[in-house]
N, C-alpha and C positions, 0 to 999 in steps of 0.2 A: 504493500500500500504506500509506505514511506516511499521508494522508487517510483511510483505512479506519480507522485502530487511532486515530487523532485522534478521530473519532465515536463510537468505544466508550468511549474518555475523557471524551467529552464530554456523554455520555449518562447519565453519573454524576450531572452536575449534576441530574437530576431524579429521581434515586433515591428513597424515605423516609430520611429522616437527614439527609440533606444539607443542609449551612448554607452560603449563599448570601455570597460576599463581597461587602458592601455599599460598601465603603471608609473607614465611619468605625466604632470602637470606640471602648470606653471603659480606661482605661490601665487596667485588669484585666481586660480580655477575653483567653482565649486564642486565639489566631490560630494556624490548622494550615497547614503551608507546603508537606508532603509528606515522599516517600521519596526523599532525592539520590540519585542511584546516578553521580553525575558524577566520583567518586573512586573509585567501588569498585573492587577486587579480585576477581576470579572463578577460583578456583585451583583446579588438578585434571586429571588423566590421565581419570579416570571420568565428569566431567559435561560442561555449556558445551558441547555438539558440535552446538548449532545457533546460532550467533553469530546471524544472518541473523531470524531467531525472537525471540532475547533483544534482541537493539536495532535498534529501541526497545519492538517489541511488548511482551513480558513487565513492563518497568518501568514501561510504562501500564498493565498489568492489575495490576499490586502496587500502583499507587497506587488504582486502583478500589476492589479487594479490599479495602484501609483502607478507605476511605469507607463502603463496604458493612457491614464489620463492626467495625469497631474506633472510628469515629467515637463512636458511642453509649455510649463507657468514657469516652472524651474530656467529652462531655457531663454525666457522672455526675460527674466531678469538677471544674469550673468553670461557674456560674452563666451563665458566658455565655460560648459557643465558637463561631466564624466560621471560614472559611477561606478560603485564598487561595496557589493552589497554581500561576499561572500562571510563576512564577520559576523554581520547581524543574520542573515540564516544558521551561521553553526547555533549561536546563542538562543533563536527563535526554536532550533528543536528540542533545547534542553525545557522548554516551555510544558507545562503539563498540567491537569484536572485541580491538584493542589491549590492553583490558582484562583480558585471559583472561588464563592464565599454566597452561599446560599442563606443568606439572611436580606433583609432590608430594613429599610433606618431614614432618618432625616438627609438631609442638606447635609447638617455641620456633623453629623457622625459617619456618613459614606461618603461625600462629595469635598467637601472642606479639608480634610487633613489629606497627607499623603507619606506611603514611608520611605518615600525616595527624598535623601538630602545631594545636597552639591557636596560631598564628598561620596555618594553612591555615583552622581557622573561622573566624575572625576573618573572616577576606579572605571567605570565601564568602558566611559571612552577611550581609558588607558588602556584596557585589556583588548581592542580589535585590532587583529592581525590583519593588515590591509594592505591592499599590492600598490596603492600611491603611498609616495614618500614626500609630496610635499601638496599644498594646495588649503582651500579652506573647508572640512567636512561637515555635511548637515545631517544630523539621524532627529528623529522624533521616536524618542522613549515613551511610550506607553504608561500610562500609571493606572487609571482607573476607566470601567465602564460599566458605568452606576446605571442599573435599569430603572428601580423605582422614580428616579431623578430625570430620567433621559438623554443623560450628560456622558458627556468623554472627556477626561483629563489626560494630559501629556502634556511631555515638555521637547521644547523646541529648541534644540542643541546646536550651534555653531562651534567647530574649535579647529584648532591649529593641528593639520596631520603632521606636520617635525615633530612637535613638540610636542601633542598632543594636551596643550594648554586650552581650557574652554573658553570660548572665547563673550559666548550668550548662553544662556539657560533662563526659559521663560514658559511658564507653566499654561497653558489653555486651558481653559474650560468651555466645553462646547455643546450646544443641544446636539441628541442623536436623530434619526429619521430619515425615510426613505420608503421602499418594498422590499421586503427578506432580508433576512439576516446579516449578509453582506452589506449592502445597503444602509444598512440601520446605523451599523457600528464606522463605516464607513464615514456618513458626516461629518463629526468631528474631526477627521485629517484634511479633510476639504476644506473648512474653514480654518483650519491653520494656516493653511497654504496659501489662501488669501490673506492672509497677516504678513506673511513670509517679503515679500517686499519693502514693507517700511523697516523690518527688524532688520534684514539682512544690510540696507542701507545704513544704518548705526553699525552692523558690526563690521564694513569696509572702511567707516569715519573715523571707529575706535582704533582701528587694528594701526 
């Protein structure tokens, strides 16, 4: 099954859009790393009832679904965009059911807190084995997807591939919505991605 859902992933590489990771950049190139979902939270009495389905299946079609559609925003805003997403899938398979939390709750007990600090990115974006060695990388970490709430949280990662210094981290909170499951949870990356231009512009200013 792994095998199976590995060639629909990997069948992306030849999509239209798709930018080829070559290994070398230039230190203003932006480098796309992926969706981690290696931290996330899946909270809720009403969704998540096919664990089996969502890992890893579903986190390789959400990272597809990017490539597909949201690559070509990526594009629009930086002269020159690569990727290089083989780190965040080892990590996405270590992903597993553990993850669920079949309860529900408020706003400020499911949606408000989160247990990822900036020393938990720190450490992740330290830990990705990536075939560029230089340029500027952007992943969006996963943290939560609160059903009762209809929200997605994640944070919105720029950092320095040399150095692996962060360079932004900026937490979202999004409605969810759509048709199916895909769809649903999907949302929330879409409207990041529309944020994704004014931030990335601060973190060209900063840098």
């Amino acid at each position: 099954m792994k095998k199976t859902l590995m060639a629909i992933f990997l069948s992306a590489f030849s999509l239209p859009g798709f930018v080829h990771a070559e290994g070398t950049a230039s230190a203003n190139t932006l480098v796309w790393c992926g969706l981690d979902y290696s931290e996330v939270k899946m909270i809720g009495t009403m969704d998540f009832r096919q664990p089996d389905q969502i890992f890893p299946g579903e986190l390789i079609k959400w990272n597809g679904l990017f490539m597909n559609e949201m690559l070509p925003k990526l594009e629009a805003m930086s002269p020159s965009v690569e990727s290089d997403l083989d780190a965040v899938e080892a990590r996405n398979q270590k992903a597993s059911a553990s993850q669920i939390e079949r309860e529900d709750g408020t706003r400020a007990e499911k949606v408000d807190p989160t247990d990822i600090t900036a020393s938990n990115i720190a450490d992740i974006v330290s830990s990705y084995k990536l075939k560029h060695d230089s340029g500027v990388g952007l992943v969006f970490i996963m943290d939560r997807l609160v059903k009762a709430q209809e929200v997605g949280c994640l944070y919105v990662v720029f950092f320095d591939i040399g150095s692996r210094k962060v360079l932004h981290s900026e937490r979202i909170v999004a409605p969810a919505g759509g048709f199916g499951f895909r769809n649903y949870w999907f949302r929330p990356i879409k409207t990041a991605v529309e944020k994704l231009p004014k931030i990335y512009k601060q973190v060209k200013a900063a840098k």
